[in-house]
C-alpha positions in Angstrom: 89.8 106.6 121.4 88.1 108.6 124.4 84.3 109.5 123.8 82.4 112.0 125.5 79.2 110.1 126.3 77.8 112.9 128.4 77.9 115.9 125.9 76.7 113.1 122.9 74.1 111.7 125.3 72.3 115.4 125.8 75.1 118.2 125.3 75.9 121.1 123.9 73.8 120.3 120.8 70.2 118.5 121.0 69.4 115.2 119.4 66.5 114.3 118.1 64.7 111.3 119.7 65.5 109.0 116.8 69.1 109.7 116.5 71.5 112.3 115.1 71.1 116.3 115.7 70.2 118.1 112.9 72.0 121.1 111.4 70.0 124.5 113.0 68.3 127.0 110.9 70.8 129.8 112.1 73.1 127.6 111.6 72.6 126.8 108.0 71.7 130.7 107.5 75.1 131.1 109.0 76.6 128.8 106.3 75.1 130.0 103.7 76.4 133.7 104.6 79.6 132.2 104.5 80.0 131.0 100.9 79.7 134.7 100.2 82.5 135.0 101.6 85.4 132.3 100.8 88.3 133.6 103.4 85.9 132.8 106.1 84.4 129.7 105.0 87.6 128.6 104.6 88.3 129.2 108.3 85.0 127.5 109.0 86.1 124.2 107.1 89.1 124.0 108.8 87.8 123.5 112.4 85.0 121.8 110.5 85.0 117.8 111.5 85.3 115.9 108.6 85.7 112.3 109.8 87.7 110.1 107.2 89.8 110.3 104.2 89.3 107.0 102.7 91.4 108.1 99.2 94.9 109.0 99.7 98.0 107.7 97.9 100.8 107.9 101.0 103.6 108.4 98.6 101.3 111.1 96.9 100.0 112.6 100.0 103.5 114.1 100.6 104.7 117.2 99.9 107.5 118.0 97.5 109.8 120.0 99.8 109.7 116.9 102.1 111.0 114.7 99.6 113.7 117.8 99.0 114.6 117.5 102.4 114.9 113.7 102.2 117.6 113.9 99.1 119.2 116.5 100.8 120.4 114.7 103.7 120.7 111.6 102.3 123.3 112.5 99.9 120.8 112.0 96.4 121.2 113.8 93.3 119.2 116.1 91.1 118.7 115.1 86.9 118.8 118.4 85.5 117.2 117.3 82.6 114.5 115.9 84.1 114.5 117.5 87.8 113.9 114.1 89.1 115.6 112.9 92.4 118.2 110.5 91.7 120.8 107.9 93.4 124.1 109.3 92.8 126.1 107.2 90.6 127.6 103.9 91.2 131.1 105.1 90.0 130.9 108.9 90.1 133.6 111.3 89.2 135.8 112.7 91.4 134.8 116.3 90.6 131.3 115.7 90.3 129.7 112.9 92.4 126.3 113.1 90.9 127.8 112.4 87.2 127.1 114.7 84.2 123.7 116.9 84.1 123.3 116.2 87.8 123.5 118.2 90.5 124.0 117.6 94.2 120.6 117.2 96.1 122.5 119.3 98.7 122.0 122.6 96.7 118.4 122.3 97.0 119.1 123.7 100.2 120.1 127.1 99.3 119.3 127.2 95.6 116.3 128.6 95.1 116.1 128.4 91.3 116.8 124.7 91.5 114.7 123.9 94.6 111.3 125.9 92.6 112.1 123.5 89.3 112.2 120.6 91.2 109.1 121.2 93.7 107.2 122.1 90.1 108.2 119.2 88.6 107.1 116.4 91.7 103.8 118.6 91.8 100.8 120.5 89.8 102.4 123.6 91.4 102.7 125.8 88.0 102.1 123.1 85.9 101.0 124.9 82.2 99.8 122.5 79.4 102.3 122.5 76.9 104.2 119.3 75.3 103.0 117.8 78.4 99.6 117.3 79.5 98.2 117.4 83.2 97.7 114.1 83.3 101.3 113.1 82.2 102.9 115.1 84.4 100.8 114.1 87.3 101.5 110.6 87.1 105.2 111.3 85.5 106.0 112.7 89.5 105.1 109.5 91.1 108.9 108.1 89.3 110.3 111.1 90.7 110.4 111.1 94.2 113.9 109.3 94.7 114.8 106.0 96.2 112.3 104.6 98.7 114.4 104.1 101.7 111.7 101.9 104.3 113.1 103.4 107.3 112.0 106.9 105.9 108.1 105.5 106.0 107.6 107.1 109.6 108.2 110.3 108.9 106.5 110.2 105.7 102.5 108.7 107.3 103.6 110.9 110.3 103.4 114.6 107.7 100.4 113.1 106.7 98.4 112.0 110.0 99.5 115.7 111.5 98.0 117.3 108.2 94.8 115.3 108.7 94.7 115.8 112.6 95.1 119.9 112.1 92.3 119.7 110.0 89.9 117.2 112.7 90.0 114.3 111.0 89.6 111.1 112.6 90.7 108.5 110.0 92.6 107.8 107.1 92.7 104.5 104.8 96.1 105.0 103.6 97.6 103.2 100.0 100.5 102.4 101.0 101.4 98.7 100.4 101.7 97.3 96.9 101.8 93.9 95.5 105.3 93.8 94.1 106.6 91.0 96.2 104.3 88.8 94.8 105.7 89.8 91.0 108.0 86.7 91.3 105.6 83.5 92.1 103.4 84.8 89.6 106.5 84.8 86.8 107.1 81.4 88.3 103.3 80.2 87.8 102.5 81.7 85.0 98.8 82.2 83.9 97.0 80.2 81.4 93.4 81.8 82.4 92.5 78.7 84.5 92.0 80.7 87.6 91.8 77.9 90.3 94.7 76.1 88.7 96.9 79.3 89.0 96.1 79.6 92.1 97.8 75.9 93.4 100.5 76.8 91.3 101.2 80.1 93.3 100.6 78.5 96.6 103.3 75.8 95.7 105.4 78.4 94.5 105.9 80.3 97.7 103.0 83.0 97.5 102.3 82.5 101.4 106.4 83.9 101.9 105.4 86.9 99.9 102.2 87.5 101.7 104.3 87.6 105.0 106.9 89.6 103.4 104.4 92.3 103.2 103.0 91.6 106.3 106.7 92.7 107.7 106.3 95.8 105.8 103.0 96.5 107.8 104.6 96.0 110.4 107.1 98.9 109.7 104.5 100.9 109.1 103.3 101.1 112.1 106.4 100.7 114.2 107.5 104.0 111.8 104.3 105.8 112.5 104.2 105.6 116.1 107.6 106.2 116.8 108.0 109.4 114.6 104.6 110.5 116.0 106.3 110.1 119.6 102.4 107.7 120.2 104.1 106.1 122.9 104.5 108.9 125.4 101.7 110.3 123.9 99.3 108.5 122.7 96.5 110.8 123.1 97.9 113.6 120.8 95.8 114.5 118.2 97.9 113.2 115.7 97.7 109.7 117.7 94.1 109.3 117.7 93.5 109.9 114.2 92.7 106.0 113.0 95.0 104.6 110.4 94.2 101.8 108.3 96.4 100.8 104.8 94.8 99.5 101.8 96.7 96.9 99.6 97.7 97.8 96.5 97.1 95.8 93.1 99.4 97.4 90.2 97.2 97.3 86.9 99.6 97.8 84.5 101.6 94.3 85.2 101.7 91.6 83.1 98.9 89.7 83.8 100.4 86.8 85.8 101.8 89.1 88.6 98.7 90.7 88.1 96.9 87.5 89.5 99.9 86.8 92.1 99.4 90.1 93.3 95.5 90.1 94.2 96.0 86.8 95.7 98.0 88.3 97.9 96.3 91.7 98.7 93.3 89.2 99.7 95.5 87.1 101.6 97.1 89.6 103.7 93.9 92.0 104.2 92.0 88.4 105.5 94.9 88.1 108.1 95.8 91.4 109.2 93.2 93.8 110.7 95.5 96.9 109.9 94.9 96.1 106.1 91.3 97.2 106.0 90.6 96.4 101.9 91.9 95.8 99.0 92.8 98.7 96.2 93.9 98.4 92.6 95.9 101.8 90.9 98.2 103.2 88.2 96.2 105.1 85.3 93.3 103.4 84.0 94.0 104.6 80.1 97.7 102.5 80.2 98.0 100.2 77.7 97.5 96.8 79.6 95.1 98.7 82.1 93.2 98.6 78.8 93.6 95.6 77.4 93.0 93.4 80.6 90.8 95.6 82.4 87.7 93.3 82.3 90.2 90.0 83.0 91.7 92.0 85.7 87.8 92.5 87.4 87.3 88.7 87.0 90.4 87.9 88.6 89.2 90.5 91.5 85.5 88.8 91.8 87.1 85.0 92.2 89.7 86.2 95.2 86.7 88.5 96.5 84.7 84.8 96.4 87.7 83.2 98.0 87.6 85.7 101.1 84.2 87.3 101.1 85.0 89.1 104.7 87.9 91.6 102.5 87.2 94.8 101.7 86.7 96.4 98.1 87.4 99.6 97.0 88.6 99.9 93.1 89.7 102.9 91.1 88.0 102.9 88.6 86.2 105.3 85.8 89.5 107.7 86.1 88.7 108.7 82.3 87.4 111.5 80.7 86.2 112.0 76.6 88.9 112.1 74.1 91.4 109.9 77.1 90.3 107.2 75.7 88.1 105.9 72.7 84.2 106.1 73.6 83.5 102.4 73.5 86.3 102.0 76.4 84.2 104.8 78.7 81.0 102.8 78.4 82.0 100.1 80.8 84.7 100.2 84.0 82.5 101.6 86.7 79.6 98.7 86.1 82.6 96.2 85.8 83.6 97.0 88.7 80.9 96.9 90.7 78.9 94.0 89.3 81.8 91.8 88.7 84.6 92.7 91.2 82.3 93.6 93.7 83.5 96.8 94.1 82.2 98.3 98.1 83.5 102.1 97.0 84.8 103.2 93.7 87.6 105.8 93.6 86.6 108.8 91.2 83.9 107.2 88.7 84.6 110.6 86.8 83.3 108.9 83.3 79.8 108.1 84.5 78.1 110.1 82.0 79.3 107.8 79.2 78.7 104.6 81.1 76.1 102.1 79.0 72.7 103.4 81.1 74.5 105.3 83.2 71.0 106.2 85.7 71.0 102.4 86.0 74.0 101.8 86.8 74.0 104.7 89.3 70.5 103.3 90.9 72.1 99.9 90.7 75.2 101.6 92.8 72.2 103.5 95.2 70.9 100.3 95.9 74.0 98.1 96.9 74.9 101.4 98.9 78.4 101.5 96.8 80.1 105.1 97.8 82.0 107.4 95.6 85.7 109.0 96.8 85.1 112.0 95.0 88.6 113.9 94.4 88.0 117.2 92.8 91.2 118.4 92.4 92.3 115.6 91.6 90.3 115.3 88.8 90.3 118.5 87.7 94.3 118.2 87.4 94.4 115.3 85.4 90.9 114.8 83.7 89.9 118.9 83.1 86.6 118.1 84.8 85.5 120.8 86.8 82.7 122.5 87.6 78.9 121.4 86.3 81.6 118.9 84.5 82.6 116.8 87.2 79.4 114.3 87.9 79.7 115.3 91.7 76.1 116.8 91.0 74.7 113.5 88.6 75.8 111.0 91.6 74.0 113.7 94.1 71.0 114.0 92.0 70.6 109.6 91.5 71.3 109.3 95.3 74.5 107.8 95.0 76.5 108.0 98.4 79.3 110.0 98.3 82.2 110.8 100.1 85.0 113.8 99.3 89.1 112.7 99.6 91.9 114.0 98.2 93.8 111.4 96.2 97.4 112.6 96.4 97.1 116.0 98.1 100.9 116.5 97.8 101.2 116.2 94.1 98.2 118.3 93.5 99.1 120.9 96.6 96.0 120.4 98.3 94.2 118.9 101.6 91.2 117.7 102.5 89.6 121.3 104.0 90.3 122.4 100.5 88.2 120.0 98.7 85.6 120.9 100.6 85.9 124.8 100.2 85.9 123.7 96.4 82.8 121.5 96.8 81.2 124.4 98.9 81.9 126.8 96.4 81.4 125.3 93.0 78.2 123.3 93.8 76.6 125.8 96.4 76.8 123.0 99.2 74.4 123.0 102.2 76.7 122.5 105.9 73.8 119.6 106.2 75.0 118.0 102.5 78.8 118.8 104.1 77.7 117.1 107.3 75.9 113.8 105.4 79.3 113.0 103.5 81.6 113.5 106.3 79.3 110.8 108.2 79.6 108.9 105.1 83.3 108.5 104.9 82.8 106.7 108.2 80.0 104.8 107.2 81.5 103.4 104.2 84.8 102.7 105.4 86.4 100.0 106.1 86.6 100.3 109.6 85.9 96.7 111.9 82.3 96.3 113.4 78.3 97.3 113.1 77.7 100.7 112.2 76.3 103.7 115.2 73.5 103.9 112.4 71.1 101.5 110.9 70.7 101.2 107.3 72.6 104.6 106.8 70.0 106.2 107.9 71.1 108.7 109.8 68.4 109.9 112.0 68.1 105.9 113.4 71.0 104.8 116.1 71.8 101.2 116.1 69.3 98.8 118.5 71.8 98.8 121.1 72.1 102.2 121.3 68.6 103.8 120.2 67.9 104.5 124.3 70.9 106.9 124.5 74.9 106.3 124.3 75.0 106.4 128.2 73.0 102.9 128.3 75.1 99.6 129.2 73.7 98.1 125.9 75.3 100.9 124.1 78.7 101.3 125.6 79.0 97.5 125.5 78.2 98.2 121.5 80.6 100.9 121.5 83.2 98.7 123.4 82.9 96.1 120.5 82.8 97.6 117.4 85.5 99.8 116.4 83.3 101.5 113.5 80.4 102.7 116.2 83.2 104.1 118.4 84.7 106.4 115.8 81.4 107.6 114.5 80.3 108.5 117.7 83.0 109.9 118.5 82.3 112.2 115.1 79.3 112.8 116.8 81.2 114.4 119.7 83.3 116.5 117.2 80.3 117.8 115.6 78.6 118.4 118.9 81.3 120.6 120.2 82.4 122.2 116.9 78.5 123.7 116.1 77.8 124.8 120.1 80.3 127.2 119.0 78.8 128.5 115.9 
């Protein structure tokens, strides 16, 4: 990633002697003419930097007429009862390939009618409560998508990294690997809640094959990425330099062994492969195992986050709104989380508000410096929290660092500049507030190396780097930590984006 020093050193914008610029009056006055009118902020957010996306689903990030296009032309099938995309038949008919009430993907092509019911049906787009709920259907598209083919994984993070580079971001931590090869040696092993036992059992069993079986997919990942991003002829493209890191996978609503196989694994591979930048754990929080095991399943996360200290934690976790689930199971996920897992980030935390001292637990969070992916759409979709309902203002208000993503902007039809028209608009957000969470998603991801900034704070660069970003102790810094590069060059983005405003 190229940096301006020059224009961050002393540019276009001033800094102050301890550090970062701050937002100008007339600039903020500017701003805050703007959320009087939405078409133009909207405009504004676009160009607006916004540094990393650290919660995105890649399957979910996608956009239903791509997944069209996909079963189109690779001869799928269409269940009309369910306007799910389908492998045609083992031993179809011979007037009808796709079997009875299927159609061929093919039509979606020209058939409007039958294209519009399926985009609605792998989306939110339309979506009306009925004898489905939001959150049903939302997670009900996620078994609709087709037949994974690997070689279509390219094209797939490619959609995504050119939607994220349109909008200036610089950095995604994509889900994107899951734990399933693992589901095996953990039937094998069993578990008998002797945790270090269980794991010399899956060791013998061939855990170590899985890991590197995974590793391989990683390794299409990237190999798909760069080549349908065409990063070798150019790899300075704006879709190119957008960072792209993938978070492992756990699948809460296994069975409990392959539940244990599986976050031995997602540590394994994150403590061996620097393009695996943490560990993840997903499916809805209210299923019925996610449920039953979730405080065994945080346990089993704390003794592999013992095992490899150095991995990365982020956890889903709080996904849950009143009357989802019974008030004694709302009082409890995020602090489990956190204090037993040892949860770095925590995706949504929607249910704070019923936690068991919920200011504590949000000063404990403050003072561990724990962010919040905060996925407004997202939750308003599935959860009906919107609004002075969401607890976007609660974690504001206890200090709680924050960060917004989008969660799966393809199911939910949005992007990133979105959520932050909607956090502009609904919360009456400062461009300074914008500006401290897009620094945030930097700060707080899981990208290698120090940070540009001491302590979070802002206003203070790093020792190296506190006599200017010109200075050999700084680009030596800069040179050797891949965090401090992309946050300064954030610091670029913002420097050129606001000498324009």
């Amino acid at each position: 990633m190229k940096i301006d020093l020059a224009l961050l050193a002393g540019g276009a914008i001033a800094w102050t002697a301890l550090g970062a610029a701050r937002p100008g009056a007339s600039l903020e006055q500017r701003f805050a003419e703007l959320r009087k009118h939405p078409a133009e902020l909207y405009a504004f957010l676009l160009e607006m930097p916004k540094g990393a996306d650290l919660h995105s689903h890649l399957s979910g990030a996608v956009y239903a007429e791509t997944y069209l296009r996909i079963a189109a032309e690779d001869g799928l099938c269409v269940d009309l009862r369910t306007y799910a995309l389908i492998a045609p038949p083992a031993a179809p008919r011979e007037k009808a390939r796709c079997g009875d009430n299927a159609a061929d993907a093919a039509q979606l092509r020209t058939d409007n009618r039958l294209a519009s019911a399926v985009i609605d049906s792998l989306s939110m787009r339309n979506f009306r409560p009925g004898g489905e709920s939001g959150h049903d259907h939302f997670f009900a598209a996620f078994g609709k998508f087709g037949p994974s083919r690997p070689e279509r994984a390219g094209e797939l993070l490619a959609e995504v990294i050119r939607r994220a580079a349109e909008q200036n971001e610089s950095y995604l931590e994509l889900m994107a690997i899951n734990g399933t090869a693992a589901n095996a040696v953990g039937s094998k092993a069993g578990f008998d809640g002797d945790f270090e036992k269980t794991r010399q059992q899956l060791l013998s069993s061939g855990l170590a094959q899985a890991v590197a079986s995974m590793r391989a997919r990683v390794d299409q990942l990237e190999e798909g990425r760069v080549e349908a991003l065409g990063c070798r002829a150019d790899p300075e493209s704006a879709a190119c330099r957008v960072g792209v890191r993938y978070l492992y996978q756990i699948l809460r609503e296994s069975p409990k062994e392959e539940v244990f196989a599986q976050t031995l694994a997602g540590f394994m591979l994150a403590s061996e492969d620097p393009r695996v930048a943490g560990v993840n754990i997903v499916q809805p929080e209210d299923g019925i195992i996610s449920m039953r095991d979730y405080r065994l399943q945080m346990k089993m996360i704390g003794y592999a986050k013992r095992l490899y200290p150095k991995v990365r934690l982020s956890l889903h976790a709080g996904e849950l709104a009143s009357g989802l689930a019974p008030p004694e199971d709302l009082r409890f996920h995020i602090r489990e989380a956190v204090e037993t897992a040892g949860a770095e980030r925590i995706g949504h935390g929607a249910d704070i508000a019923y936690e068991t001292d919920s200011a504590g637990l949000a000063a404990e969070m403050k003072k561990r410096r724990v962010l919040v992916e905060i996925n407004l759409t997202s939750n308003d979709l599935i959860l009906g929290l919107r609004g002075q309902d969401h607890p976007l203002p609660f974690y504001r208000a206890h200090g709680v660092p924050a960060a917004l993503s989008t969660d799966d902007e393809g199911v939910s039809r949005t992007h990133l500049t979105q959520e932050f028209w909607r956090a502009t608009l609904d919360y009456g957000l400062s461009y300074g507030d914008l500006k401290e969470m897009v620094r945030n998603s930097l700060e707080y991801s899981f990208l290698r190396g120090a940070s540009l900034w001491r302590d979070g704070n802002y206003q203070l660069r790093a020792a190296p780097c506190a006599g200017g970003l010109k200075t050999l102790s700084c680009r030596r810094f800069l040179e050797a930590n891949e965090k401090a590069r992309f946050q300064a060059d954030l610091e670029d983005r913002f420097a050129k984006f606001e000498a324009k405003r």
